[in-house]
ZABANU-724232 format. One line per field, with one value per residue (C-alpha): x, y, z. Coordinates in Angstrom, 3 decimals. Layout:
REM ZABANU-724232
xx <- [X  ...]
yy <- [Y  ...]
zz <- [Z  ...]
***
This chain:
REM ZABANU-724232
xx <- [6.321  7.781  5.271  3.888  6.050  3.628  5.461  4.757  2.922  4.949  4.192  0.330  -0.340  -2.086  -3.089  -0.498  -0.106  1.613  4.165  3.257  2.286  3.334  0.162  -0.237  -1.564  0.387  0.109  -2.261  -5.005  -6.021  -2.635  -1.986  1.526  2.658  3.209  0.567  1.054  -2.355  -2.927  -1.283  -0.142  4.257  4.355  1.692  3.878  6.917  5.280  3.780  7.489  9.344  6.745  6.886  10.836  9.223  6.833  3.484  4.174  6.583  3.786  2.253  -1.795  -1.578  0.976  -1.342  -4.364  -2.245  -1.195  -4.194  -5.158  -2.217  -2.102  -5.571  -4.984  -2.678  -4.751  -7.916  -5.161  -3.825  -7.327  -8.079  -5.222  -5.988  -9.859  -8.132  -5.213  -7.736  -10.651  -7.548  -6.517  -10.418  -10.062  -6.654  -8.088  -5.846  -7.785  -9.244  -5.199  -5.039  -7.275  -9.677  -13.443  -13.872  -12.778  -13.403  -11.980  -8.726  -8.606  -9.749  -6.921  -4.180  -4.871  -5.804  -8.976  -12.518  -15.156  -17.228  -14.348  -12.675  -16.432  -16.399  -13.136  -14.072  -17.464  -16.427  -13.105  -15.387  -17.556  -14.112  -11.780  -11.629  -13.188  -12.033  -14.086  -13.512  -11.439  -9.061  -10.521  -10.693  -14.050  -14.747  -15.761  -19.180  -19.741  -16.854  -18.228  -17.354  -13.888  -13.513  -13.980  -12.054  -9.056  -8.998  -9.149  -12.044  -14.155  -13.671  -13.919  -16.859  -18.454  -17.911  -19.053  -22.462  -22.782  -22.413  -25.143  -27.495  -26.979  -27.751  -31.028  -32.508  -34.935  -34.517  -37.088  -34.244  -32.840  -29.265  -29.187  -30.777  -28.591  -25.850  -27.434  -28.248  -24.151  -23.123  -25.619  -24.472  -20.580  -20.607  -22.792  -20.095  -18.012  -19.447  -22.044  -20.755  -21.277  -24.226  -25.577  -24.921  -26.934  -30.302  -29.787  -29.372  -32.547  -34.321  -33.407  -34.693  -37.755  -38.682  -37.638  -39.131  -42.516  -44.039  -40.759  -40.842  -44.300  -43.683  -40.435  -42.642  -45.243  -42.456  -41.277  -44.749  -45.113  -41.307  -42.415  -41.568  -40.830  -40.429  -40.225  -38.502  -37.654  -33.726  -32.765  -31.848  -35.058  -34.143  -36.702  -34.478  -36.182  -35.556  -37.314  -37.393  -40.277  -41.103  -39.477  -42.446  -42.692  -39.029  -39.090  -41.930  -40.390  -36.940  -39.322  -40.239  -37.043  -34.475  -35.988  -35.544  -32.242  -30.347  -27.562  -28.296  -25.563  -25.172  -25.867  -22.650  -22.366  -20.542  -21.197  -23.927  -21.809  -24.105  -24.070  -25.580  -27.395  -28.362  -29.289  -32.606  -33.106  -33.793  -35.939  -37.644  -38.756  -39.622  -41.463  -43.783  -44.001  -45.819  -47.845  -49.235  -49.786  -51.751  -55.292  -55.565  -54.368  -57.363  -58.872  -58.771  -61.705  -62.718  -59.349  -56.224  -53.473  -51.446  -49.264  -49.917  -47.712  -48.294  -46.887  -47.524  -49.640  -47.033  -45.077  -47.266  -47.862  -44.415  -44.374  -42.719  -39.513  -37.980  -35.484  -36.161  -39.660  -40.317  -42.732  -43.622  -44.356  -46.908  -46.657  -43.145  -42.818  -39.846  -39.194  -38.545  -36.891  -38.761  -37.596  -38.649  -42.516  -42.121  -41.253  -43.803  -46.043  -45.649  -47.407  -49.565  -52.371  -52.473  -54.350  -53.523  -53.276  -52.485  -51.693  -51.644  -48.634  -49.217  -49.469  -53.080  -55.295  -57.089  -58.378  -58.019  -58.500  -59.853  -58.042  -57.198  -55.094  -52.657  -52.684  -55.067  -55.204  -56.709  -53.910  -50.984  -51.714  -51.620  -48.019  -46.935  -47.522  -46.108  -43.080  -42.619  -41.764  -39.124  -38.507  -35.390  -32.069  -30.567  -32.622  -32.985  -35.166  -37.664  -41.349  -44.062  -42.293  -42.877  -44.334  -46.059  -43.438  -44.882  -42.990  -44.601  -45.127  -48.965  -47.721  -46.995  -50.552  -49.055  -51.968  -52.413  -52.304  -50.316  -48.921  -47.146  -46.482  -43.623  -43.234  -39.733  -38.441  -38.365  -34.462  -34.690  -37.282  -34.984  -32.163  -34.836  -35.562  -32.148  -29.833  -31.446  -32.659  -34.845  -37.795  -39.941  -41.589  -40.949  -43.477  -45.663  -41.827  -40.231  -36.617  -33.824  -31.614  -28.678  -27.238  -24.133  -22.501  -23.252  -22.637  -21.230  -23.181  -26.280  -27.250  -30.445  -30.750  -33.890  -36.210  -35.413  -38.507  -36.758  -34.063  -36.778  -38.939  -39.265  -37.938  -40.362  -39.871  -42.802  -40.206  -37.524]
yy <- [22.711  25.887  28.455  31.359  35.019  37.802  41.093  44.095  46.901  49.946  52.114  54.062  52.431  49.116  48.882  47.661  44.294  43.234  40.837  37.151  36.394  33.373  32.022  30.425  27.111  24.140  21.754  19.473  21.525  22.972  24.897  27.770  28.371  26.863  23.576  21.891  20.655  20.576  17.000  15.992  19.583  18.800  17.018  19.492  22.456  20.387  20.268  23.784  24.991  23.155  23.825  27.962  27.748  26.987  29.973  28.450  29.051  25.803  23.499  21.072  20.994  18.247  20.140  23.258  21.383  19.856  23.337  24.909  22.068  22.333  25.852  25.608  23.122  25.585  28.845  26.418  25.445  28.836  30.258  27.624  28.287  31.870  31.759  29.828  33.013  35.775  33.741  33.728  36.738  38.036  36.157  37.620  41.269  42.325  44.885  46.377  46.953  48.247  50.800  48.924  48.955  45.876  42.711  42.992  46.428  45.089  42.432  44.385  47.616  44.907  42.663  45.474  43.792  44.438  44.930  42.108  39.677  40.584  40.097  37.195  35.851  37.088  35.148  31.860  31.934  32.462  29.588  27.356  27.732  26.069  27.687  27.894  27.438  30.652  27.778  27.210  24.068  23.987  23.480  21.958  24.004  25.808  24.536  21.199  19.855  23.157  23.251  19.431  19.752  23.557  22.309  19.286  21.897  19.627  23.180  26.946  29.933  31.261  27.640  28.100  31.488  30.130  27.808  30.156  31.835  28.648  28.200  30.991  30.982  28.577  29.372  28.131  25.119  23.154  21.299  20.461  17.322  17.983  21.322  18.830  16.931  19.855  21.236  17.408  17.639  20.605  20.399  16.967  18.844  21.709  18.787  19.295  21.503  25.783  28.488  29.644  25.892  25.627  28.107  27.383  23.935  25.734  27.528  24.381  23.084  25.924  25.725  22.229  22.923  26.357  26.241  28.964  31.403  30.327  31.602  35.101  35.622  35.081  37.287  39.597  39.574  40.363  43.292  44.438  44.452  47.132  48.323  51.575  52.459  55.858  57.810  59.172  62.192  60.253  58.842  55.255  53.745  53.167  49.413  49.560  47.110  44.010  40.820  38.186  34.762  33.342  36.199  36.618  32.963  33.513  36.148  34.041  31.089  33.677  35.702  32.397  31.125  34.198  35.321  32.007  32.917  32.475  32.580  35.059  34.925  34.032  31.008  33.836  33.152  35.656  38.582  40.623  40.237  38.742  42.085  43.020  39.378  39.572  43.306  42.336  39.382  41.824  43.206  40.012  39.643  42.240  42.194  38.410  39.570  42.921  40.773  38.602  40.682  38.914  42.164  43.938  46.894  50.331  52.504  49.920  49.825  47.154  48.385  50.392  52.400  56.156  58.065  61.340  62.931  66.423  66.304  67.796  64.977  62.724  64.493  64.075  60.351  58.374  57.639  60.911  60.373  63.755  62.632  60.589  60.334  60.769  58.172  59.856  58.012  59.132  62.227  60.813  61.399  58.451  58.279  57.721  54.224  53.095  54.663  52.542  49.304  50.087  50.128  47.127  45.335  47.068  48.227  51.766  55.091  57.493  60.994  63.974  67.263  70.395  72.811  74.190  70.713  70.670  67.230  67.592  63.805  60.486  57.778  54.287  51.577  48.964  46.262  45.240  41.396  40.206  36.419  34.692  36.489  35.438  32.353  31.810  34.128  31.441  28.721  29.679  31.670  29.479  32.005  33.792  34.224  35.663  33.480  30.902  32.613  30.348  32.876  30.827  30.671  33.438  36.386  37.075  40.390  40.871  42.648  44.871  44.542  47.754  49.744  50.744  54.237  53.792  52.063  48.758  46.156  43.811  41.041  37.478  38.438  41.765  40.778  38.084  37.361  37.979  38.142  41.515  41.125  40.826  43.003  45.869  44.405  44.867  48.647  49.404  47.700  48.149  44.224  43.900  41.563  40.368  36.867  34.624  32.105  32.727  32.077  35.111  35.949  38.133  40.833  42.026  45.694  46.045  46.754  43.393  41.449  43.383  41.121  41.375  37.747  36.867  34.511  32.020  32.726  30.100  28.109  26.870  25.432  22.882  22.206  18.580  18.290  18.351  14.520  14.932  17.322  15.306]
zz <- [-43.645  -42.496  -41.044  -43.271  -42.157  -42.952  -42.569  -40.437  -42.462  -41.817  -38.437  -39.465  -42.401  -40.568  -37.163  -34.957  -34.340  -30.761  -30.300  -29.858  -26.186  -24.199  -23.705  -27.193  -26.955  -27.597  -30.646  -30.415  -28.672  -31.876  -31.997  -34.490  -33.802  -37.245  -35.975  -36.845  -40.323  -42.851  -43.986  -46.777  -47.915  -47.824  -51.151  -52.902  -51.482  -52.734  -56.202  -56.441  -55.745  -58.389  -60.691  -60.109  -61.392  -64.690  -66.763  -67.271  -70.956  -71.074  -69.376  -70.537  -70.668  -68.182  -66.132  -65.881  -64.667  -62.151  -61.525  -61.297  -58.918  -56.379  -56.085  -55.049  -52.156  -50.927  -51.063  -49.050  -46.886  -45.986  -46.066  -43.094  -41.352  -41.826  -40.347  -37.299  -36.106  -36.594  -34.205  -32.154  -32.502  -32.029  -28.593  -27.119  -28.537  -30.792  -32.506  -29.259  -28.464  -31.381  -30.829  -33.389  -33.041  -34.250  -35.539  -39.022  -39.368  -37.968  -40.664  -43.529  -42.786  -41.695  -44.897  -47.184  -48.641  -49.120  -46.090  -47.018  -47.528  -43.790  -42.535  -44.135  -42.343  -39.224  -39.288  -40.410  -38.402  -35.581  -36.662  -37.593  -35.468  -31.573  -28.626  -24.894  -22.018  -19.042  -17.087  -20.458  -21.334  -25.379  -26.819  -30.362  -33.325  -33.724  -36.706  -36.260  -40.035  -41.943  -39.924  -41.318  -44.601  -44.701  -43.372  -45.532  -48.313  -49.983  -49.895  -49.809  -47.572  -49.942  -49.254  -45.508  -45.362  -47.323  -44.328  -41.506  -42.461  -43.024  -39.992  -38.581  -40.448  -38.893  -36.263  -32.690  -32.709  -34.723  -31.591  -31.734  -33.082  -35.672  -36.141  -36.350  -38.897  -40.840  -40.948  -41.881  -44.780  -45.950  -45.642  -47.544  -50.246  -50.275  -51.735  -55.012  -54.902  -56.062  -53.301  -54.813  -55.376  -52.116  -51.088  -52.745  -50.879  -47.725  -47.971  -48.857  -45.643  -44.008  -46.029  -44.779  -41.135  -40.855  -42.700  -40.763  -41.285  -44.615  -45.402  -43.667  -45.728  -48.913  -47.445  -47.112  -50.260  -51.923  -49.165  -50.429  -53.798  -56.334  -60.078  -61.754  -65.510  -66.051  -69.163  -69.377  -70.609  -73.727  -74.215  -73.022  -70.117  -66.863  -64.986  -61.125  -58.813  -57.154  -57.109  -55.038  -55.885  -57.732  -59.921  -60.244  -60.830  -63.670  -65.563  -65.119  -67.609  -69.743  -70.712  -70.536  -73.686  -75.400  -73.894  -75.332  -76.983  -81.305  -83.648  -86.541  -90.353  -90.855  -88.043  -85.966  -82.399  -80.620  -80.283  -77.743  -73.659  -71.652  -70.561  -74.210  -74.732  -71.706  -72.750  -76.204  -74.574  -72.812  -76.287  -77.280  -74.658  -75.087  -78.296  -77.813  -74.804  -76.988  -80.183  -77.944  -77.309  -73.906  -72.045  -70.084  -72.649  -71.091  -71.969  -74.208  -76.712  -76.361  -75.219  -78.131  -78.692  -80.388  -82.669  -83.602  -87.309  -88.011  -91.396  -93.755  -92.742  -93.551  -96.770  -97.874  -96.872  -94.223  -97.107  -95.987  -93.402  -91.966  -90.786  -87.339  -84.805  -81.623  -78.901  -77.141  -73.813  -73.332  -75.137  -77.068  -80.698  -83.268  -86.416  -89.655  -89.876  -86.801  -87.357  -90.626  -88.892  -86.058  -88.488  -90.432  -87.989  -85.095  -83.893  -85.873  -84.289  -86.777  -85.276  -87.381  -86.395  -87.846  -87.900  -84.718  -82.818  -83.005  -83.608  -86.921  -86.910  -85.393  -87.582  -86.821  -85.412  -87.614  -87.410  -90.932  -90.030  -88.598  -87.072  -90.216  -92.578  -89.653  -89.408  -93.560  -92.782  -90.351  -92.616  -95.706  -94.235  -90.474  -87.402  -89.552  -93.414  -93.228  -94.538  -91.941  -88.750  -85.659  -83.559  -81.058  -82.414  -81.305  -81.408  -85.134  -87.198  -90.337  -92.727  -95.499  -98.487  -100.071  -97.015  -96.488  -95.831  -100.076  -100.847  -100.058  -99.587  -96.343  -98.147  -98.454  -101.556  -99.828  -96.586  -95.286  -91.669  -89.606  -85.968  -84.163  -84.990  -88.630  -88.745  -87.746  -89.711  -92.746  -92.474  -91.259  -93.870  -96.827  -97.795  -100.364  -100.314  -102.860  -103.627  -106.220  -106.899  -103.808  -101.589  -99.847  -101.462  -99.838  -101.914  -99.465  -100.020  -101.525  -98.934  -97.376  -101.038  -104.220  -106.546  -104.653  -104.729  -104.358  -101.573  -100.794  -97.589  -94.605  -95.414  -98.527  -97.364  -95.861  -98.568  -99.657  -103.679  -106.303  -107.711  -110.279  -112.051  -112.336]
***
């Protein structure tokens, strides 16, 4: 295979790059002069050539995976080749000719790439590539398993680069046997294992060999510990911290379930992000551990939250759109529709003020459903009564189908249970709810269907038939 040519960036655009010296070692001794050929790489370089005089349009499926697969090999194998000229080119000193400060800044303004990824080559060509004793006797690799495996293309540069640094984790009672061991474990798991799998299994190592180091890093981690809840201009609350693993690991088991992807209505597939996906398990979230009671009471109330309406507000009801809220413990206002769905099913501290702003009472705290009436809720109507929804048990809310607000009873007969997500879609879309013999049934708005269809609660679909009546 003919050697790679990469041309000269023009004069003060890349650090200058001196003409090959004499000295270069011959093949054999770990050469990098080009004449070393990678194992196995001619017929794969053959293939990859003949294939790129045909658009990838005209492929076969077979034919791209093949493809995909080739090219590959040759980017691992260039990559290796790579990692071995610039640990070369760190020993003759090019950069320091160059007037260079350091290796990696040489390779990131010759190459034109990232500072991380000319770190990156730097380190593991270091680690890679052969070494020289002062008298010119070569040495064998740092790390000779990693520079296996890399130039036999069975692994990456990113999988390298996660070695390196296992290594270099681990403290200096590991003798160097077992060092050795330690790199052969973890290049053959490169094999098959993804960088970042790859990583977690490097830190296990570490874990077992290091116990002591192990425990201060977690010690650490709790010391480093940190989270902070701010309000935006907007009104949205800004999250910024970090936790230890076993919390992180925690809140991880509580948000996954939550955060699975659920198709629409329509069998649409989940249409939000992943980001908006935890976010809304977040909400969720809390809305399961404040439904709970088994939060700590401060100054002998559960944690709730207050909303304060003026009283003419109140006095013209909670139907106008004009009227909202306030969330007292951000300052923020609310729309009237989401003080109605608030209150559907919380903890309720009335507040009104007067029209200068002014408490006139505070009513009593009462809750619209409590555990007795949820449970029948849960029984009759499951997590969620709303058409074809799939939303994971305990995170469901009491629904009044006449809004209290409008003299609407807590009772079975005017309340239906739904998920925080249909409970929104309920005040915000327009649905209409009522029951029909004892069984919640949906009305969509027009907009939604023209004909306005009645369509059973999701509990009906899975009641057993009624043989007696046929």
């Amino acid at each position: 295979m003919e050697p790679l040519v990469v041309p000269q960036p023009p004069v003060g655009d890349a650090p200058r790059v001196p003409e090959p010296r004499e000295e270069t070692r011959r093949a054999g001794d770990g050469s990098i002069d080009g004449s070393a050929p990678v194992p196995e790489l001619g017929p794969v370089m053959e293939n990859l050539f003949d294939r790129l005089a045909r658009p990838a349009a005209s492929r076969s499926d077979d034919e791209l995976v093949a493809g995909i697969r080739d090219s590959e090999s040759v980017v691992r194998a260039a990559m290796s080749w790579q990692a071995e000229l610039i640990a070369e080119s760190e020993r003759r000193g090019l950069h320091s000719e160059a007037g260079v400060r350091s290796m990696p800044v040489w390779v990131r303004e010759l190459l034109n790439i990232a500072r991380g990824d000319a770190r990156s080559r730097v380190v593991v060509g270091r680690a890679v590539a052969e070494r020289a004793e002062p008298g010119g006797e070569p040495l064998p690799p740092a790390l000779p398993a990693t520079a296996r495996v890399l130039r036999e293309r069975e692994t990456s540069l990113a999988h390298a680069q996660v070695i390196v640094n296992g290594m270099e984790k681990l403290p200096p009672l590991v003798g160097p046997v077992q060092r050795a061991e330690v790199e052969e474990t973890l290049a053959e798991q490169a094999k098959v294992l993804s960088p970042r799998e790859l990583e977690i299994a490097a830190e296990r190592v570490r874990y077992l060999l290091d116990q002591d180091g192990a425990l201060r890093d977690e010690r650490r981690q709790v010391e480093r510990r940190e989270l902070h809840l701010t309000t935006d201009r907007d009104g949205m609350t800004l999250l910024k911290g970090r936790l230890d693993r076993e919390t992180g690991a925690k809140l991880h088991a509580a948000l996954e379930p939550l955060a699975a992807p659920r198709p629409q209505d329509s069998g649409r597939r989940d249409q939000r992000t992943a980001g908006k996906r935890y976010a809304d398990a977040l909400a969720g979230l809390v809305e399961i551990v404040l439904a709970s009671d088994e939060l700590p009471r401060s100054g002998g109330q559960r944690p709730h939250l207050t909303i304060t309406i003026a009283h003419d507000q109140l006095r013209e009801s909670l139907d106008d759109e004009r009227f909202g809220g306030t969330i007292e413990t951000t300052g923020q206002p609310i729309t009237a529709e989401t003080a109605r769905r608030i209150a559907c099913d919380a903890e309720l501290l009335p507040v009104l003020l007067d029209g200068e702003s002014r408490p006139l009472d505070v009513g009593r705290a009462r809750r619209t459903a409590p555990p007795h009436l949820r449970a029948a809720l849960l029984a009759r109507d499951g997590t969620c009564a709303f058409p074809s929804c799939d939303h994971p048990p305990g995170t469901s809310e009491a629904h009044h189908l006449r809004h209290w607000a409008d003299g609407g009873a807590t009772a079975l007969d005017n309340l239906v249970m739904l998920c925080a997500h249909h409970h929104a879609v309920a005040h915000a879309h327009g649905w209409t709810i009522e029951l029909d013999a004892g069984r919640p049934v949906f009305t969509p708005p027009a907009w939604i269907d023209a004909d306005r269809t009645p369509r059973p609660g999701n509990r009906a679909h899975h009641e057993p038939p009624d043989l007696a009546a046929r």
